[in-house]
C-alpha positions as CSV (number, residue, x, y, z in Angstrom):
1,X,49.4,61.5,68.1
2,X,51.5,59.1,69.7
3,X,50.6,57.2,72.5
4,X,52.2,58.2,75.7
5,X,54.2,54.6,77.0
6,X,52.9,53.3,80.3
7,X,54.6,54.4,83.2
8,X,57.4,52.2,84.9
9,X,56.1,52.0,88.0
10,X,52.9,50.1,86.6
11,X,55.3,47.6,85.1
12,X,57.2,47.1,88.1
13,X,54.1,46.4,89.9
14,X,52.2,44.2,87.5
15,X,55.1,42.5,85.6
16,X,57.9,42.6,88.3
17,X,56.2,42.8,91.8
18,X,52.9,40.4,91.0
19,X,54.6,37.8,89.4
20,X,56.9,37.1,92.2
21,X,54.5,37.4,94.8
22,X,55.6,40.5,96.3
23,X,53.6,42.7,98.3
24,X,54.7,46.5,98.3
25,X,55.9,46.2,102.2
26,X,58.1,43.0,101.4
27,X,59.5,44.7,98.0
28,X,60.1,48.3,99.8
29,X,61.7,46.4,102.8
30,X,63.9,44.3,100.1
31,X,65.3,47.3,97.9
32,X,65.7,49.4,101.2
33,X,63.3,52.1,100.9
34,X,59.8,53.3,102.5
35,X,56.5,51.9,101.5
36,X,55.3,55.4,100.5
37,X,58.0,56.0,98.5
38,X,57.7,52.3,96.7
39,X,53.8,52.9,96.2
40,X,54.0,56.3,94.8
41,X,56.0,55.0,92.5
42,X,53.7,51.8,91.9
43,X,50.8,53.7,90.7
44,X,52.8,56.3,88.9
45,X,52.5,59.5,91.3
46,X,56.4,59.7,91.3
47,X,59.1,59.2,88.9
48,X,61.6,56.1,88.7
49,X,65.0,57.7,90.1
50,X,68.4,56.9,89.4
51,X,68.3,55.9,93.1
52,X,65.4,53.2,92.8
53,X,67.0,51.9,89.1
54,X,70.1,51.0,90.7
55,X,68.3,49.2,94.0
56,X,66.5,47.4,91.0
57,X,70.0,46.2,89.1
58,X,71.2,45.2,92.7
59,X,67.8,43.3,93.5
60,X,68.3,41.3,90.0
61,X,65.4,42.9,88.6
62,X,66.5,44.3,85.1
63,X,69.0,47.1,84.7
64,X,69.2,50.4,85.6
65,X,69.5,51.4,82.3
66,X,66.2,49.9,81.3
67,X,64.4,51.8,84.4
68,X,65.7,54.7,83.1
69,X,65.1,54.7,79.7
70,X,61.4,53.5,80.5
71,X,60.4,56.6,82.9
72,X,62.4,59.0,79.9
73,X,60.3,57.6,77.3
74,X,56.9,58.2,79.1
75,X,58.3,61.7,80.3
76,X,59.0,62.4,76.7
77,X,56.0,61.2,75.3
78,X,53.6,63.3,78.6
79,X,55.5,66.2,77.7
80,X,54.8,66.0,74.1
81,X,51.3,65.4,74.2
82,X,51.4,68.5,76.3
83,X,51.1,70.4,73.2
84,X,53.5,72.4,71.5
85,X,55.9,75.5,73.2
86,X,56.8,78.8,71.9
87,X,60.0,78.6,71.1
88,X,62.2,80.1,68.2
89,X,65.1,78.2,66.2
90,X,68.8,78.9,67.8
91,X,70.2,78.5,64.4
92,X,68.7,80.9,62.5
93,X,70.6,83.7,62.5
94,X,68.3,87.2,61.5
Protein backbone atom coordinates (compact mmCIF):
# COMPACT_ATOMS: atom_id res chain seq x y z
CA UNK A 1 0.00 0.00 0.00
CA UNK A 2 1.15 3.22 -0.96
CA UNK A 3 1.81 5.92 1.22
CA UNK A 4 -0.62 8.65 1.06
CA UNK A 5 1.84 12.11 0.24
CA UNK A 6 1.75 14.77 2.95
CA UNK A 7 -0.64 17.29 2.58
CA UNK A 8 0.27 20.85 1.00
CA UNK A 9 -0.71 22.81 3.55
CA UNK A 10 1.90 21.11 5.90
CA UNK A 11 4.56 22.06 3.35
CA UNK A 12 3.47 25.48 3.06
CA UNK A 13 3.75 25.83 6.68
CA UNK A 14 6.86 24.08 7.54
CA UNK A 15 8.95 24.52 4.30
CA UNK A 16 7.36 27.85 2.93
CA UNK A 17 5.92 29.84 5.93
CA UNK A 18 8.77 28.78 8.83
CA UNK A 19 11.60 29.34 6.79
CA UNK A 20 10.74 32.88 6.07
CA UNK A 21 9.61 33.74 9.31
CA UNK A 22 6.08 34.06 8.63
CA UNK A 23 3.48 33.89 11.11
CA UNK A 24 -0.02 32.70 9.76
CA UNK A 25 -1.59 36.50 10.43
CA UNK A 26 1.44 38.19 8.39
CA UNK A 27 1.17 35.36 5.54
CA UNK A 28 -2.92 35.44 5.35
CA UNK A 29 -2.65 39.33 5.44
CA UNK A 30 0.12 39.08 2.50
CA UNK A 31 -1.71 36.63 0.00
CA UNK A 32 -5.14 38.54 0.88
CA UNK A 33 -7.10 36.09 2.59
CA UNK A 34 -8.48 35.36 6.34
CA UNK A 35 -6.39 33.71 9.05
CA UNK A 36 -9.02 30.94 9.30
CA UNK A 37 -9.01 30.17 5.97
CA UNK A 38 -4.91 30.26 5.83
CA UNK A 39 -4.84 27.93 9.05
CA UNK A 40 -7.24 25.47 7.94
CA UNK A 41 -5.29 25.05 5.22
CA UNK A 42 -1.91 24.94 7.32
CA UNK A 43 -2.83 21.93 9.22
CA UNK A 44 -4.64 20.25 6.40
CA UNK A 45 -8.43 20.61 7.46
CA UNK A 46 -9.09 22.22 3.93
CA UNK A 47 -7.94 21.73 0.51
CA UNK A 48 -5.38 23.97 -1.50
CA UNK A 49 -7.74 25.78 -4.07
CA UNK A 50 -7.08 27.14 -7.36
CA UNK A 51 -7.75 30.39 -5.64
CA UNK A 52 -4.84 30.08 -2.89
CA UNK A 53 -2.37 28.38 -5.73
CA UNK A 54 -2.56 31.42 -7.73
CA UNK A 55 -2.15 33.95 -4.52
CA UNK A 56 0.96 31.62 -4.05
CA UNK A 57 2.47 32.13 -7.90
CA UNK A 58 1.72 35.94 -7.37
CA UNK A 59 3.39 35.91 -3.78
CA UNK A 60 6.66 34.25 -5.47
CA UNK A 61 6.13 31.16 -3.67
CA UNK A 62 6.25 28.28 -6.36
CA UNK A 63 3.63 27.80 -9.03
CA UNK A 64 0.24 27.21 -9.12
CA UNK A 65 0.72 24.25 -10.92
CA UNK A 66 2.85 22.75 -8.25
CA UNK A 67 0.07 23.66 -5.47
CA UNK A 68 -2.19 21.89 -7.49
CA UNK A 69 -0.60 18.91 -8.36
CA UNK A 70 0.54 18.50 -4.67
CA UNK A 71 -3.11 18.60 -3.00
CA UNK A 72 -4.25 16.04 -6.30
CA UNK A 73 -1.70 13.69 -5.44
CA UNK A 74 -2.59 13.36 -1.68
CA UNK A 75 -6.36 13.46 -2.72
CA UNK A 76 -5.61 10.63 -4.98
CA UNK A 77 -3.56 8.72 -2.78
CA UNK A 78 -6.56 9.44 0.56
CA UNK A 79 -8.99 8.27 -1.75
CA UNK A 80 -7.24 5.20 -2.67
CA UNK A 81 -6.37 4.03 0.55
CA UNK A 82 -10.02 4.36 1.03
CA UNK A 83 -10.38 0.98 -0.24
CA UNK A 84 -11.75 -0.21 -3.31
CA UNK A 85 -15.45 0.86 -4.98
CA UNK A 86 -18.06 -1.20 -6.66
CA UNK A 87 -17.85 -0.35 -9.86
CA UNK A 88 -18.16 -2.38 -13.28
CA UNK A 89 -15.96 -1.90 -16.55
CA UNK A 90 -17.66 0.69 -19.22
CA UNK A 91 -16.00 -1.27 -21.85
CA UNK A 92 -17.16 -4.43 -21.60
CA UNK A 93 -19.94 -4.86 -23.59
CA UNK A 94 -22.38 -8.18 -22.27
Amino acid sequence: MMKTPVHPGEILREDVLAELGLGVSEAASRLGISHVALSRVLHGHARISPNLAVRLEEAGVGTARAWLGMQTAHDLAAERASGPHKVRSLTDVA
